[in-house]
C-alpha positions as CSV (number, residue, x, y, z in Angstrom):
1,X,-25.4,-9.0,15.3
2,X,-27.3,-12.9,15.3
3,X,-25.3,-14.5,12.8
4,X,-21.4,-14.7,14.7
5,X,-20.1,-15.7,11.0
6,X,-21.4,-12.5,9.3
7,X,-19.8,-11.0,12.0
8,X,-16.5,-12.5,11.5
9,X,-17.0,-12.2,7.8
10,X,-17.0,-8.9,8.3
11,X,-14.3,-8.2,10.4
12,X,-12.0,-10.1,7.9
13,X,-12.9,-7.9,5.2
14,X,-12.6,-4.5,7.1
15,X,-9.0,-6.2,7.8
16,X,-8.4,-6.8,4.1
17,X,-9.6,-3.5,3.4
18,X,-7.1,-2.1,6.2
19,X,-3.9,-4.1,4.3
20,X,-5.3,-2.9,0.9
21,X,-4.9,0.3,1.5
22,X,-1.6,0.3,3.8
23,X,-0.2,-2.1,0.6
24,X,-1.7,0.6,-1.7
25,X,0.3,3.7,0.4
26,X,3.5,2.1,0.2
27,X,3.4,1.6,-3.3
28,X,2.7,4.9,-3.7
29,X,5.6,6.0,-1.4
30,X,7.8,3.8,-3.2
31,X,7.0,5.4,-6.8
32,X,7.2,8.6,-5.1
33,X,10.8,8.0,-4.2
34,X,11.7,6.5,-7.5
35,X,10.4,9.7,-9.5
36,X,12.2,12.0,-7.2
37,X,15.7,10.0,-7.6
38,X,14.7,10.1,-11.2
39,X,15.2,13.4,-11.6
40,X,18.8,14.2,-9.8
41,X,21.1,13.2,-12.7
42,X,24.2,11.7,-11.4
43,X,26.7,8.6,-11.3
44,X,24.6,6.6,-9.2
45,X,22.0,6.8,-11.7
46,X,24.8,5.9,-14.9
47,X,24.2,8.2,-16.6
């Protein structure tokens, strides 16, 4: 590539892009977990 900021300019965004989507998985994960616990009734949950 000629232009050395383009280049950097894109390597920044494929790292954003990387931590968007790790960011985006965990919050998955984490609603995942809180649907599943949601479901087992019991005195943890106060009910």
């Amino acid at each position: 590539i000629a232009d050395p900021m383009l280049a950097e300019m894109g390597k920044n965004l494929k790292e954003a892009m990387k931590m968007l989507e790790d960011s985006q998985r965990r919050t998955e994960e984490e609603n995942g977990k809180e649907l599943i616990s949601g479901d087992i009734p019991g005195p943890l949950q106060g009910r």
